[in-house]
C-alpha positions in Angstrom: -14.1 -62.0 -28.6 -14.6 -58.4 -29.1 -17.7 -55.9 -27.9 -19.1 -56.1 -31.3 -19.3 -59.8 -31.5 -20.7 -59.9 -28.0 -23.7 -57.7 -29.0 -24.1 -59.9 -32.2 -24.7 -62.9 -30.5 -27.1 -62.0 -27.5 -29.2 -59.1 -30.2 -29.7 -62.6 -32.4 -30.7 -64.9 -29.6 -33.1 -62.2 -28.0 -34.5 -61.9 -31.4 -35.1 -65.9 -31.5 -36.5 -66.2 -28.1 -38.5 -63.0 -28.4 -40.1 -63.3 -31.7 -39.0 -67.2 -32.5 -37.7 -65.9 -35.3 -33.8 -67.0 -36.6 -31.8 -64.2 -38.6 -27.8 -64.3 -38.8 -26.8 -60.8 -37.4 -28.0 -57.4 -36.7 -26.3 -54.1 -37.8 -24.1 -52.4 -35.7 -22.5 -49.3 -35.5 -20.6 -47.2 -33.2 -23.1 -44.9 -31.2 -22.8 -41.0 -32.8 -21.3 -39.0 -29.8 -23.9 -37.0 -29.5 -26.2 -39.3 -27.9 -25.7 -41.5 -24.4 -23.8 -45.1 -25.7 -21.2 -46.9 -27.5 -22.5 -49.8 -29.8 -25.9 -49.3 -31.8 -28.2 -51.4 -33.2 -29.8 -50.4 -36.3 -34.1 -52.4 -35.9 -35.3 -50.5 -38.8 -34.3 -53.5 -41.2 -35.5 -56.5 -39.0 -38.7 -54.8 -39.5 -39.4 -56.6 -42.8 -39.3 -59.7 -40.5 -41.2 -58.7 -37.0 -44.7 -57.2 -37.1 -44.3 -54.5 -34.9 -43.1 -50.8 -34.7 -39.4 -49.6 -34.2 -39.7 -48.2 -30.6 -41.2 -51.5 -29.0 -39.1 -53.2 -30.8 -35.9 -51.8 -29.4 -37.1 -51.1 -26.3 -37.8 -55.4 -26.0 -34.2 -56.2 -27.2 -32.4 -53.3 -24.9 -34.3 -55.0 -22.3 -33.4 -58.4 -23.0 -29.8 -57.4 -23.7 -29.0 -55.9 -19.9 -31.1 -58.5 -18.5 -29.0 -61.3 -20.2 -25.3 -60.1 -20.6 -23.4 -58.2 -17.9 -21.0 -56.2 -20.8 -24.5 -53.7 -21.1 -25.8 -51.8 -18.4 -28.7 -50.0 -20.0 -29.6 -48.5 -23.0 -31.8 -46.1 -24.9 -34.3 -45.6 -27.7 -33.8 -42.6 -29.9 -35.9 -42.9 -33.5 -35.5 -46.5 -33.2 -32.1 -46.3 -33.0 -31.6 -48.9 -29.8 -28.3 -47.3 -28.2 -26.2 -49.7 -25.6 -24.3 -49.3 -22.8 -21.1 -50.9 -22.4 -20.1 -51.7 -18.4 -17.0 -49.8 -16.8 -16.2 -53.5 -16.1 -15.6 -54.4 -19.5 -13.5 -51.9 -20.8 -11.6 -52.4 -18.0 -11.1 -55.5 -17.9 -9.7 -55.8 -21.5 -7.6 -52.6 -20.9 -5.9 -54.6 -18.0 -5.3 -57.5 -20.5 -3.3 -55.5 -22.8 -1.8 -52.6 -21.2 1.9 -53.9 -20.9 1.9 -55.0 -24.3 3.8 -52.7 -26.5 2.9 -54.4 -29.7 -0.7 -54.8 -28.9 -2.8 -55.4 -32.2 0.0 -57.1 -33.6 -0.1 -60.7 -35.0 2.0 -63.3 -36.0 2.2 -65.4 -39.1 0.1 -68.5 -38.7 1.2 -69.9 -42.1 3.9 -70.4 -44.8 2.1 -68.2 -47.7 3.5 -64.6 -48.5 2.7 -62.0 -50.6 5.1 -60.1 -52.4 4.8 -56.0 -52.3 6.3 -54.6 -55.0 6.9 -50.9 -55.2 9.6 -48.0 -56.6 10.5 -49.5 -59.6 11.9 -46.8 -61.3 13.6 -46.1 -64.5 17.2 -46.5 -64.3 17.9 -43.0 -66.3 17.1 -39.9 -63.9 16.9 -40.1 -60.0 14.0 -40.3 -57.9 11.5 -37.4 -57.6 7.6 -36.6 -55.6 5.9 -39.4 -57.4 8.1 -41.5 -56.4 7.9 -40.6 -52.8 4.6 -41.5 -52.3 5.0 -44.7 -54.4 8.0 -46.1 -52.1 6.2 -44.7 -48.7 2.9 -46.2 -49.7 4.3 -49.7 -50.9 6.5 -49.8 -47.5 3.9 -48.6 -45.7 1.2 -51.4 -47.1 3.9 -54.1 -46.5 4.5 -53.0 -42.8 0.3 -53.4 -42.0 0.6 -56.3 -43.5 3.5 -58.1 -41.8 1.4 -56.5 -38.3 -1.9 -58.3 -39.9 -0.3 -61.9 -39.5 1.4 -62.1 -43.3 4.3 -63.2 -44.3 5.5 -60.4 -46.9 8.3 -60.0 -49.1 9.2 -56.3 -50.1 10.4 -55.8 -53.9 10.9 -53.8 -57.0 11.2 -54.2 -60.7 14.2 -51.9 -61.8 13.7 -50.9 -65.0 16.7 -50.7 -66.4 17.0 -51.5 -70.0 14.6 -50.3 -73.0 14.5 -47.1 -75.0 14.7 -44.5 -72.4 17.8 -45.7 -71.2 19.4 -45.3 -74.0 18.6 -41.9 -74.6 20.6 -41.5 -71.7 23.7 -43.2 -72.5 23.8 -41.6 -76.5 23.5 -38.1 -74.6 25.8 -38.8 -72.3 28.1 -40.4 -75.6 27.4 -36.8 -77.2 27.8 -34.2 -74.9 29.4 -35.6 -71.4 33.0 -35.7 -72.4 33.5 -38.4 -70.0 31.6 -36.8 -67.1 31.3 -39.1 -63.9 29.7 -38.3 -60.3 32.7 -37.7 -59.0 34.2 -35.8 -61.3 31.0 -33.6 -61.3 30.4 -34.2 -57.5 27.2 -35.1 -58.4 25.1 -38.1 -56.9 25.0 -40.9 -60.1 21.2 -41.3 -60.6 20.8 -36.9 -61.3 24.4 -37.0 -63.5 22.0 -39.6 -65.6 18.5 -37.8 -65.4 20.7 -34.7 -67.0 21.3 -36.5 -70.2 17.9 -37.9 -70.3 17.2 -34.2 -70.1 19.9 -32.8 -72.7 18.5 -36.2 -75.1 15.0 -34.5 -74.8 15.8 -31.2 -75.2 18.5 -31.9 -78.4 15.6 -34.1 -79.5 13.0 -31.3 -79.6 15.4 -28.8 -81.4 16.3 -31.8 -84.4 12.4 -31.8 -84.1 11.6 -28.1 -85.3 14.5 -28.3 -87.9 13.2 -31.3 -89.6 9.8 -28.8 -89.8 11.3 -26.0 -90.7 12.4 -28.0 -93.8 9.4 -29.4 -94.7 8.6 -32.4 -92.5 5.2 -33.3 -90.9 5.6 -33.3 -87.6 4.2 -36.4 -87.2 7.6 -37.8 -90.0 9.9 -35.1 -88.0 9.2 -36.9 -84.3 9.7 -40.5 -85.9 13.0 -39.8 -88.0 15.0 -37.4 -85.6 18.2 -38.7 -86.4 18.5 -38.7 -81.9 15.6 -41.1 -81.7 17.1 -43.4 -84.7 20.8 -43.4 -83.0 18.9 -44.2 -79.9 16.7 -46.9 -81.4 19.7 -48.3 -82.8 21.7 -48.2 -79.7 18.7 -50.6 -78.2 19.3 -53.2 -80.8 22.8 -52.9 -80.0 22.4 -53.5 -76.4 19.9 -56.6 -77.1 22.2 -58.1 -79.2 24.7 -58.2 -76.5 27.5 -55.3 -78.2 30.2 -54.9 -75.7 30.9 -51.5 -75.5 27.1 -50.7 -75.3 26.5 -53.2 -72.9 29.4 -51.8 -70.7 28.7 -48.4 -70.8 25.2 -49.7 -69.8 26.4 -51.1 -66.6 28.7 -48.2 -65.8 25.2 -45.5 -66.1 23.5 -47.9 -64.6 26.0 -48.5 -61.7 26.1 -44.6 -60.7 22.2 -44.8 -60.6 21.9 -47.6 -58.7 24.5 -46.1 -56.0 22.8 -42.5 -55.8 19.1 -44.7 -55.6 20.6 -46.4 -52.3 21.4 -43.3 -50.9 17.8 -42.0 -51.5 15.8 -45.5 -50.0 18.3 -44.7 -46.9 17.3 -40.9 -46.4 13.5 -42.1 -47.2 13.3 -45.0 -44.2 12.8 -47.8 -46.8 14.3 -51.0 -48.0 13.8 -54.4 -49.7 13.8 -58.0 -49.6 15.0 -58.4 -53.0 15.5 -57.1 -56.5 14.0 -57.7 -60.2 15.9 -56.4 -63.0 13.9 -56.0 -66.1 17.7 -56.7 -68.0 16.8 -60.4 -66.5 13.2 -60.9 -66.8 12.2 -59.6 -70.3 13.8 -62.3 -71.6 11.8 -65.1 -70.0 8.7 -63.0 -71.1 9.8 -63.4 -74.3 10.0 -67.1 -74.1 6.7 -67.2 -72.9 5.6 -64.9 -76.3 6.5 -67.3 -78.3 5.1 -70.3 -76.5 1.5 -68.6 -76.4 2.4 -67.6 -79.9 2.1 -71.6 -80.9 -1.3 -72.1 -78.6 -2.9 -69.2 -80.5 -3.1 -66.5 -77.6 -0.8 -64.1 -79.4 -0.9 -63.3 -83.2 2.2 -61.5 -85.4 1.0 -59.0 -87.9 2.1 -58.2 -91.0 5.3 -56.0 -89.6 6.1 -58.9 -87.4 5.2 -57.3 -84.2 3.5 -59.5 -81.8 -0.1 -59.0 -80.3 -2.9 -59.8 -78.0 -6.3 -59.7 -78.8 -8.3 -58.8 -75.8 -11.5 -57.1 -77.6 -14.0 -60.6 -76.4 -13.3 -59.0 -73.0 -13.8 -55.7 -73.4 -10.5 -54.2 -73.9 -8.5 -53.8 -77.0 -5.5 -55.5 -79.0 -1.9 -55.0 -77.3 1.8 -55.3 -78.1 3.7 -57.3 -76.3 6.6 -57.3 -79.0 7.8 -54.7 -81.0 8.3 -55.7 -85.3 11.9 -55.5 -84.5 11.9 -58.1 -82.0 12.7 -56.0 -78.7 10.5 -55.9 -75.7 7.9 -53.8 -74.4 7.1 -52.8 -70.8 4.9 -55.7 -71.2 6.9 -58.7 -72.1 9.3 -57.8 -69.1 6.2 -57.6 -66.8 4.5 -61.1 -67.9 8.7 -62.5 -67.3 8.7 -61.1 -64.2 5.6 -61.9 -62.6 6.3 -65.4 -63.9 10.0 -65.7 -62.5 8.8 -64.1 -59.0 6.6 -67.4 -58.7 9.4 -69.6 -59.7 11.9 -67.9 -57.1 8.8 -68.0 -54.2 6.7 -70.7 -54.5 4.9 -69.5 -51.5 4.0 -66.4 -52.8 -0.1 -66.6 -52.6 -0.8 -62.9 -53.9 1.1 -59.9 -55.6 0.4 -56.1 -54.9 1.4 -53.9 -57.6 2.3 -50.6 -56.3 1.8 -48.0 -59.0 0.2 -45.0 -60.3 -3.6 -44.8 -61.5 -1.9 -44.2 -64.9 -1.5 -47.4 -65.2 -4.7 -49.2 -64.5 -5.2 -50.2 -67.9 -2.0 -52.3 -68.0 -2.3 -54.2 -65.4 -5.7 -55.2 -66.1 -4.1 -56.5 -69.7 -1.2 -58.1 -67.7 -3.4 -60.0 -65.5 -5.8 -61.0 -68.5 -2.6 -62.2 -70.2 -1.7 -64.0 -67.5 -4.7 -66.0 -67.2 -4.8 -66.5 -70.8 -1.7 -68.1 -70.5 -2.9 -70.6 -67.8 -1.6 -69.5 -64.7 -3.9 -69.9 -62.3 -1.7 -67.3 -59.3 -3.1 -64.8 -61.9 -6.4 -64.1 -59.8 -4.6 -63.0 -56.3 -2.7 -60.1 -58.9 -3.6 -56.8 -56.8 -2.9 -53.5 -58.3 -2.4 -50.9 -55.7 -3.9 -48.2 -57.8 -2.7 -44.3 -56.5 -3.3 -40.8 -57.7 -0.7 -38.7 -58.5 1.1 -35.8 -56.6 0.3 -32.5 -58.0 2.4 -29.1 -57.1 0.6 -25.7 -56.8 2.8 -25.1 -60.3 1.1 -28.3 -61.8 2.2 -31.8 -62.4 5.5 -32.6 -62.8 6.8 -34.0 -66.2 10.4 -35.7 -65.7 12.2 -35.2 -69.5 11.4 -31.1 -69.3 13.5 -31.4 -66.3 11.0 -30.0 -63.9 10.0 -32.4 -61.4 10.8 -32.1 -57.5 13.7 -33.9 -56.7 13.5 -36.3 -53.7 16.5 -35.5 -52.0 16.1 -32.6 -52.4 13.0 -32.3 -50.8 13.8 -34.3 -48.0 16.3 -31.7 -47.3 13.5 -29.1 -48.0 11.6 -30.7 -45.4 14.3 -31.1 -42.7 14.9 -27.5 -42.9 11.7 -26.2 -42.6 11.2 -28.6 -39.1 14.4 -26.7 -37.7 13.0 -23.1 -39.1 9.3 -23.6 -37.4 10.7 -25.9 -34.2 13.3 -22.9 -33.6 11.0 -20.6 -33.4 9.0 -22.8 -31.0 12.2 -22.4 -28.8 11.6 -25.8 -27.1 15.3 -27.4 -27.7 18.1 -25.0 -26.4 18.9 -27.9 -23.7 19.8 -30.2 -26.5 23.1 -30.4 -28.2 23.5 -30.1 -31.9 23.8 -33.2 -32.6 20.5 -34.2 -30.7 18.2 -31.2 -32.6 19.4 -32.5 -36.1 17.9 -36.0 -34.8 14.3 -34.3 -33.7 14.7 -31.8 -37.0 15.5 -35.1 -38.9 12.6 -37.0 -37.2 9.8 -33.9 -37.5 11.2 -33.1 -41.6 10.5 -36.9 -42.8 7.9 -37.5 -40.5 5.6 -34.2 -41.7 6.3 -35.8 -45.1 5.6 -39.7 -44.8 2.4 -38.7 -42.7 0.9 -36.3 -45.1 1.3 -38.3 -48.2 0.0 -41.4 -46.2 -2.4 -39.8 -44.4 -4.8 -39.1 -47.8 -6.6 -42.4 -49.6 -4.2 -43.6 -51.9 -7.0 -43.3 -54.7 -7.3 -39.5 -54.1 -4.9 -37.1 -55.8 -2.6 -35.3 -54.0 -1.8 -31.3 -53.5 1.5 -31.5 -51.6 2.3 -28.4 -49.5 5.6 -28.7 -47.4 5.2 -26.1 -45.1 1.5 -27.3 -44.8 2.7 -30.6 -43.5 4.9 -29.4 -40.9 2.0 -27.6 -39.3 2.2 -28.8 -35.4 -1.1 -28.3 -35.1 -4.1 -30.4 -36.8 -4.1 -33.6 -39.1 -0.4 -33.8 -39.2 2.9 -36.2 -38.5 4.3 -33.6 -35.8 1.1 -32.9 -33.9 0.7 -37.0 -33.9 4.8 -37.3 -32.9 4.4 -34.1 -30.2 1.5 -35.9 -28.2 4.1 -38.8 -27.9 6.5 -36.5 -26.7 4.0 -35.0 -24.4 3.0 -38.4 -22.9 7.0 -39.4 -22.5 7.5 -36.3 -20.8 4.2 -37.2 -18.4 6.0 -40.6 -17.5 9.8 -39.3 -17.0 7.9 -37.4 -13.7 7.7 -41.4 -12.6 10.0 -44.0 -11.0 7.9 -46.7 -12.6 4.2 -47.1 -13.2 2.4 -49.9 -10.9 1.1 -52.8 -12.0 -2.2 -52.2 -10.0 -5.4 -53.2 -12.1 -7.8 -50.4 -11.4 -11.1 -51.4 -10.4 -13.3 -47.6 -9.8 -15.7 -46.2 -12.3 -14.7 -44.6 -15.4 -15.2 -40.9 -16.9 -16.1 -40.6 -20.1 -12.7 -39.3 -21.4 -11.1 -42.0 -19.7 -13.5 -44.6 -21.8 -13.4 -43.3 -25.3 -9.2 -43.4 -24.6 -10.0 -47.4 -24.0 -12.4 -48.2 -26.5 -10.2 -46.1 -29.1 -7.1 -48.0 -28.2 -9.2 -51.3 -28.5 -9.9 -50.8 -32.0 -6.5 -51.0 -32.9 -6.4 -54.3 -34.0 -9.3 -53.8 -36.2 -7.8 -51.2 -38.0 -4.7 -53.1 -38.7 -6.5 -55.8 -40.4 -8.9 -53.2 -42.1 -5.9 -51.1 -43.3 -3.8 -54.4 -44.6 -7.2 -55.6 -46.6 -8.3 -52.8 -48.4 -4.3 -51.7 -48.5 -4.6 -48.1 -47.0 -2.6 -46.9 -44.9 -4.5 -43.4 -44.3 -7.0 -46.0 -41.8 -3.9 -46.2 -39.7 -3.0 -42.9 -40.2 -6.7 -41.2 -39.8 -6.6 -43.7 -36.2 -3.9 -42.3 -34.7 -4.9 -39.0 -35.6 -8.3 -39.5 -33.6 -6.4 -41.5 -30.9 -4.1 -39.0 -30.6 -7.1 -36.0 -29.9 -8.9 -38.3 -27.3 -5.5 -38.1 -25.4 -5.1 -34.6 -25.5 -9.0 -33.9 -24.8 -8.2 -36.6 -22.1 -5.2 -34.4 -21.1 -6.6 -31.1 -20.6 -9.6 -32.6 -18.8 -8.2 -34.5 -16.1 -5.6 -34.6 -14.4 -3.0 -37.4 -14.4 -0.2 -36.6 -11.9 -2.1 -34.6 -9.2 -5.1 -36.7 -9.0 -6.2 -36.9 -5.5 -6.5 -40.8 -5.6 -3.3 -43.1 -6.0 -5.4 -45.9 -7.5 -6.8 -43.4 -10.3 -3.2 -41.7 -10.8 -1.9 -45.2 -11.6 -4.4 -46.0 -13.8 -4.5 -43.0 -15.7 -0.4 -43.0 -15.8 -1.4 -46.8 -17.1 -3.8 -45.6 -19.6 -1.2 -42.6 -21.0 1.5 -45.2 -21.6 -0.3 -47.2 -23.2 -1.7 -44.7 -26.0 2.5 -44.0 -26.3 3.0 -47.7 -27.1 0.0 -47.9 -29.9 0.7 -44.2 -31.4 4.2 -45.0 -31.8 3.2 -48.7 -33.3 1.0 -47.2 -35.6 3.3 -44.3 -37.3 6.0 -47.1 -37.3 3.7 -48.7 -39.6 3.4 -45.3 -41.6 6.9 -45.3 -41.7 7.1 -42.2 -39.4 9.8 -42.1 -36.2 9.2 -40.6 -32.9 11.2 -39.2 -30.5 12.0 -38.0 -27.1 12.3 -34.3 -26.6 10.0 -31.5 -29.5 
């Protein structure tokens, strides 16, 4: 049982032996540091029920509180604000029971149910870019707090890999590659194929303006570019199984799918398994037609397919074109569907995409439920703002977004520019810098994408994030080198419980590292990371504070030096647990 829970249950006796009244709990908080404390009861609401004034009445339950439990010492009164005192003997004793555990705040599965994280998904015709980033670092991230929480979770993506956009791809490719492959252009697969979605957009443009200059509406000119109609064409084509379209297909697709590998390597994440859209949009089509016979879909007059989800406050949707090919939709309700068939486990989904897409998923869930299945209502859509550049937001068919590799690279080079000029690695060999530059690069990244609300929007600055000092990935990783350092000056660290009073530095290190467990399963149920993130961040300032106050090494008492050498491995084990959730590495030597 936890501090909190302690004060809950003796504030709500004292309150039933004191005033024989019976409520169900009292409000907590933490105590503001400015004032003497660490847990707070809030008496201005149990006024409504006890007819008396705020100071008596905390003064009556401090006093019943230290009389009756040995976890508070004393307390205080400040504007009826009743501010305990948690014993040395307490923190102490549950720092003992967890100090050698390096996975502390940690649990395990206590059940078969799992829920699926799905996250990347991205469009099989141009390589990864920002956006991206922070989609496949919050998605692993979420599913790493998760598995710590107790869950059983099965990472996954949707690749979307068939549909219009891809064949704009392949037709450029058809008119102006002459037969261009990655290696022939020593080019990674997945940016060969994001240049001909390029070239399609920009040739598409151009047919654009002609068809104006002759006397088209724009409106006629964008639907009858004869690019757009070879490419609509090219869709039927593929759908209707044409072999030559459907191997070219593979081939594009084949070199994207190779150069993506590379980038989930670079980036720290992986998968359980894979969805191919190629597969799944043809059981959402099944499943089209069966709720077009109980009435939940209707065909208009052009033989496109709809739903009609005005009764509940939305609009009317598409989920098949008049033509008969899919939309984004029909793939999503035949995937979702086929996910519960492969898992029957599964007991909730997360969706991990952009805020862009909140409307959809609300209509994919209604669908869902409209069609009767009743795993629709544990659907979660991991809703995130986008990344913006000082230049503005990037917009992939002009050909101007930020490449991920190629900001990963960005980012390992600025480590190695600003740790070189920190001059604290000439002992290392080559070989052992590219590690730490490796390490500091990534990690500056993953932690200042993560670090923000995944609701909030982002301004990414690279050379803001490598910053070793403040709110970022290598000031958390340098205090973990500091502390590693701190223990290398040691044989081994006792055993020895320490049993002496505490200073206050010493206590907030304690109670801090005691919360970690609470932010875990905070962090996995409202699916942000940045709790995590913001945590580590404050545990890793109590150290340092802790660090410049007192000494460790050349204490004048062996008991305290072993405690505090105690105390300093632990916060090693739970700030490297914690940015291992983010996704973040440490290391050794900075």
């Amino acid at each position: 049982m936890n501090i909190e829970s302690s004060l809950q249950i003796i504030a709500v006796k004292a309150i039933k032996k004191l005033y024989e009244i019976n409520i169900d709990n009292v409000e907590i908080q933490y105590t503001r540091t400015d004032f003497e404390g660490d847990l707070t009861i809030v008496v201005f609401p149990l006024l409504k029920l006890l007819k008396t004034n705020p100071f008596e009445l905390a003064n009556s339950l401090g006093n019943y509180i230290v009389e009756n439990e040995k976890s508070f010492t004393s307390f205080n009164v400040v504007s009826g604000f009743l501010n305990i005192v948690v014993s040395d003997r307490y923190y102490l004793k549950h720092f003992n029971a967890i100090k050698n555990e390096d996975n502390f705040g940690f649990v395990k599965p206590t059940s078969n149910d799992c829920t699926m994280v799905e996250y990347s998904s991205p469009n099989t015709n141009k390589p990864l870019h920002l956006g991206h980033i922070r989609n496949n670092l919050l998605g692993y991230s979420v599913a790493q707090i998760l598995k710590a929480s107790g869950r059983n979770v099965l990472k996954t993506q949707i690749i979307n890999d068939r549909g219009i956009h891809i064949c704009k791809s392949m037709l450029a490719w058809l008119k102006f590659g002459a037969g261009e492959t990655p290696e022939s252009a020593s080019i990674k697969g997945d940016k060969l194929v994001g240049k001909y979605y390029v070239l399609f957009d920009k040739e598409y443009k151009n047919q654009i303006k002609s068809l104006i200059e002759n006397g088209s509406s724009e409106q006629d000119a964008k639907k009858n570019a004869p690019i757009l109609i070879q490419a609509q064409e090219m869709l039927l084509l593929w759908e209707s199984g044409d072999k030559e379209t459907v191997k070219l297909w593979e081939t594009m697709n084949g070199w994207v799918y190779k150069g993506f590998e590379e980038t989930y390597k670079n980036l720290g994440v992986d998968f359980d398994n894979y969805y191919y859209e190629s597969n799944t949009y043809l059981l959402g089509k099944e499943f089209i037609n069966e709720g077009l016979n109980k009435n939940i879909f209707y065909k208009k007059e052009d033989g496109s397919v709809w739903c009609d989800l005005t009764k509940e406050g939305l609009d009317e949707k598409i989920v098949l074109r008049s033509d008969g090919t899919a939309v984004y939709m029909t793939q999503d309700i035949g995937t979702a569907i086929q996910r519960v068939k492969d898992f029957p486990n599964i007991n909730s989904m997360i969706y991990t995409v952009g805020n862009e897409q909140d409307y959809h998923f609300k209509v994919l869930f209604l669908i869902l439920k409209k069609l009767g299945f009743k795993w629709s209502e544990s659907l979660n859509h991991l809703s995130y703002g986008m990344v913006d550049l000082p230049s503005g937001k990037m917009k992939s068919r002009e050909g101007t977004v930020v490449d991920a590799d190629d900001l990963l690279v960005e980012m390992i080079n600025t480590a190695q520019e600003i740790s070189s000029e920190l001059g604290k690695l000439e002992d290392l060999d080559q070989e052992e810098k590219n590690n730490v530059f490796e390490a500091i690069g990534k990690g500056a990244l993953k932690y200042f994408i993560l670090k923000v609300d995944p609701k909030k929007r982002i301004l990414f600055d690279p050379k803001e994030s490598v910053d070793f000092q403040g709110n970022t990935g290598p000031f958390i990783q340098y205090s973990y080198v500091r502390i590693q350092a701190i223990l290398r000056k040691v044989d081994s660290v006792s055993n020895d419980n320490y049993t002496g009073s505490l200073d206050t530095k010493e206590k907030e290190l304690i109670k801090q590292l005691l919360n970690f467990p609470i932010v875990i399963q905070n962090a996995a149920n409202t699916q942000s990371p940045a709790l995590v993130a913001n945590y580590v961040y404050d545990l890793v300032k109590l150290f340092n504070s802790f660090y410049q106050s007192l000494p460790i090494l050349k204490t004048s008492f062996e008991d305290r030096k072993i405690f505090r050498l105690q105390l300093s491995k632990s916060v090693s084990y739970t700030i490297k647990n914690a940015l291992d959730l983010l996704g973040v590495g440490v290391v050794q030597r900075m």
